[in-house]
C-alpha positions in Angstrom: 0.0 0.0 0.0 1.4 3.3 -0.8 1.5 5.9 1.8 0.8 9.9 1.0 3.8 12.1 2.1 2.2 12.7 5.7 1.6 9.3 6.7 5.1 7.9 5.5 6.8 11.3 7.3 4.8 10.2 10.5 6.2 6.5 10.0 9.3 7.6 9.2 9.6 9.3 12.9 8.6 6.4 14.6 10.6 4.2 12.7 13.9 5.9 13.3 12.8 6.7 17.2 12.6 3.3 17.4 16.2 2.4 15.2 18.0 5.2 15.9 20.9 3.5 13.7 18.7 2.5 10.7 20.2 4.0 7.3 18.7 6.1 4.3 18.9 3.1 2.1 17.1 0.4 4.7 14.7 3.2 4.9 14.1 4.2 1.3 13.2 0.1 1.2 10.7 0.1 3.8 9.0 3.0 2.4 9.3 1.7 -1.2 10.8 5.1 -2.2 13.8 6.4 -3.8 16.8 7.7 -1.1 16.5 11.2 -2.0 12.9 11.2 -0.9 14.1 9.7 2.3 16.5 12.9 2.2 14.3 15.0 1.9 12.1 14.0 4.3 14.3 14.0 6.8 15.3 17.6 6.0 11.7 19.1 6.2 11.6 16.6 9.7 14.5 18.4 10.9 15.9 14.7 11.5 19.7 14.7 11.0 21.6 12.0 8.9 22.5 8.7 10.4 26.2 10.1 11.5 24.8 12.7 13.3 22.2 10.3 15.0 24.4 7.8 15.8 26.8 10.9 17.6 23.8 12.1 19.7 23.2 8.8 21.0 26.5 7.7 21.8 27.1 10.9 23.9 23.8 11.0 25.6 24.6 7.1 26.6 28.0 6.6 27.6 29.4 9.9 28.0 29.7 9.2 31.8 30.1 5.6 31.3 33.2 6.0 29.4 36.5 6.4 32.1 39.5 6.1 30.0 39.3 8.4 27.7 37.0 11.4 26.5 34.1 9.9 23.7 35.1 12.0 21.1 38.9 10.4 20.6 37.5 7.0 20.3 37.6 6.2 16.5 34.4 5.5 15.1 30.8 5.4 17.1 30.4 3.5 20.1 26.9 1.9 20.1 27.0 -0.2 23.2 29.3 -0.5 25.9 29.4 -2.7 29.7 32.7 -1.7 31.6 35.4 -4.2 31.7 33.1 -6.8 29.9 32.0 -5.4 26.3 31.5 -2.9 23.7 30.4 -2.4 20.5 31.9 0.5 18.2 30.5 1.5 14.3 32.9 2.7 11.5 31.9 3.9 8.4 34.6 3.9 5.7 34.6 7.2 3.7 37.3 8.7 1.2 39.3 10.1 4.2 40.0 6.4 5.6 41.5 4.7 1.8 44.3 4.8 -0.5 43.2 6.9 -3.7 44.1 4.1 -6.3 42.5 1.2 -4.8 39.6 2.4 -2.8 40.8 -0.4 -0.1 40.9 1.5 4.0 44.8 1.7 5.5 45.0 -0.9 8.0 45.9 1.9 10.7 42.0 2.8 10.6 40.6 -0.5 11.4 43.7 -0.9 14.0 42.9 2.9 15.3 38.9 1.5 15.9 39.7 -1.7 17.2 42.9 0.2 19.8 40.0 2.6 20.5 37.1 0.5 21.3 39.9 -1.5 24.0 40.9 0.9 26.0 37.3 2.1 26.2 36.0 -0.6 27.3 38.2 -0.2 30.4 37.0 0.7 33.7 39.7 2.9 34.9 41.0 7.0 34.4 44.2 5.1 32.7 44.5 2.1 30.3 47.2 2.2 27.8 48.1 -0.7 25.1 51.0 -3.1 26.5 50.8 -5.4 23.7 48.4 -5.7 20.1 48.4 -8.9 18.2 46.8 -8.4 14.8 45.4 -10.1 12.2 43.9 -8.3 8.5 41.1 -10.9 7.2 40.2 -9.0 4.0 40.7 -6.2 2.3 37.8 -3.1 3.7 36.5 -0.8 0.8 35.5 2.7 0.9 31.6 2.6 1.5 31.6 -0.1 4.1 30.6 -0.4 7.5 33.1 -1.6 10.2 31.4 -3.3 12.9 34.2 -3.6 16.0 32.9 -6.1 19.0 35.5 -5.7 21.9 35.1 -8.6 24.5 37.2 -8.0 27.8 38.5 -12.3 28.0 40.5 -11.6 31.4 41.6 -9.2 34.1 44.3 -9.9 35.7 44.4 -7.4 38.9 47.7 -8.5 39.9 49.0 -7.2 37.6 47.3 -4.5 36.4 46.6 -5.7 33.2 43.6 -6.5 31.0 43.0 -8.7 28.0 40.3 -7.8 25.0 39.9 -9.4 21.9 38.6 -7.1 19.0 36.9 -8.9 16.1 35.5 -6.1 13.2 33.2 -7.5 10.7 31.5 -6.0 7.4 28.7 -7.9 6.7 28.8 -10.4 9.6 32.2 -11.1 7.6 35.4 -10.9 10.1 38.0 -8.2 8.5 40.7 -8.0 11.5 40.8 -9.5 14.4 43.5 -7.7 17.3 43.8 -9.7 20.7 45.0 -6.6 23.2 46.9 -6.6 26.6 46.1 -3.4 27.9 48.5 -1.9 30.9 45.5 -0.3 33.5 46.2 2.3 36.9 46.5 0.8 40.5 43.0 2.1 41.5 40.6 -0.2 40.1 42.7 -3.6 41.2 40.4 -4.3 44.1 38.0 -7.2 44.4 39.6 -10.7 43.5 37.8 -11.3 40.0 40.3 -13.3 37.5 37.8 -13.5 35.0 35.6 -11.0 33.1 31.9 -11.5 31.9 31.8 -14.9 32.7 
């Protein structure tokens, strides 16, 4: 059934209230319209594009919940995130992130997200990188979204380290996969918990 202008605009601000993370081209599907009309609509709603939204959520949510290091110097957009257990972080790959001949993303960017999303995921005022192990899967192109999953595997409060494995996928597909030994501060080594998240 095709919806007049009105009806789908109404839809269209439920649909993203709901999905704040949905994009232009899932919506323009849904709607049965073209992308521009989903554009525009989302000018005259005063709705800002999917970037934007998924900025404003991020710093609404975790702003506080982040210790480590300020929101806005983690690379890409962190969607989800449970202190010293997980976090989830978004990427998208523009013309900034690749080489110009190849349209394929340096490997520092994908390291940069995954580096990022680890020592966010840290609950304490310090955690720096003591180690990185790092694997490239495949090749990212400019235009895909980098989906990073941190998962904190141990803490070892002895000494003040903690271990999280990064796995970024496009696609469900792994890309890179970086298993982290991050150094963390003296403050948070109380409690006697060896393992994390389990």
């Amino acid at each position: 059934m095709k919806r007049n202008k009105k009806e789908r605009q109404r839809e269209l601000v439920l649909t993203i209230k709901e999905n704040p993370f949905i994009t232009d081209e899932d919506l323009a599907e849904l709607f049965s319209v073209s992308v521009q009309t989903i554009r525009l609509d989302r000018l005259e709603l005063s709705i800002p594009e999917l970037r934007e939204r998924i900025k404003n959520v991020a710093e609404k949510k975790f702003e506080d919940e982040v210790r480590s290091l300020p929101i806005d110097e983690v690379i890409g957009d962190i969607i989800d995130i449970e202190l010293d257990q997980s976090a989830i972080s978004i990427l998208d790959i523009k013309k900034e992130h690749v080489f110009k001949r190849n349209r394929i993303a340096r490997g520092h960017h994908l390291f940069a997200q995954a580096n990022s999303l680890a020592v966010a995921v840290i609950n304490d005022e310090l955690a720096l990188t003591a180690k990185s192990a790092l694997q490239f899967k495949r090749s990212v192109h400019e235009g895909e979204r980098v989906i990073a999953k941190a998962k904190v595997t141990r803490i070892d409060n002895e000494h003040g380290r903690t271990f999280v494995e990064v796995t970024s996928f496009v696609n469900n597909e792994p890309v890179f996969i970086g298993e982290f030994e991050m150094f963390r501060s003296n403050k948070n080594r109380g409690g006697n918990t060896d393992e994390a998240g389990n």
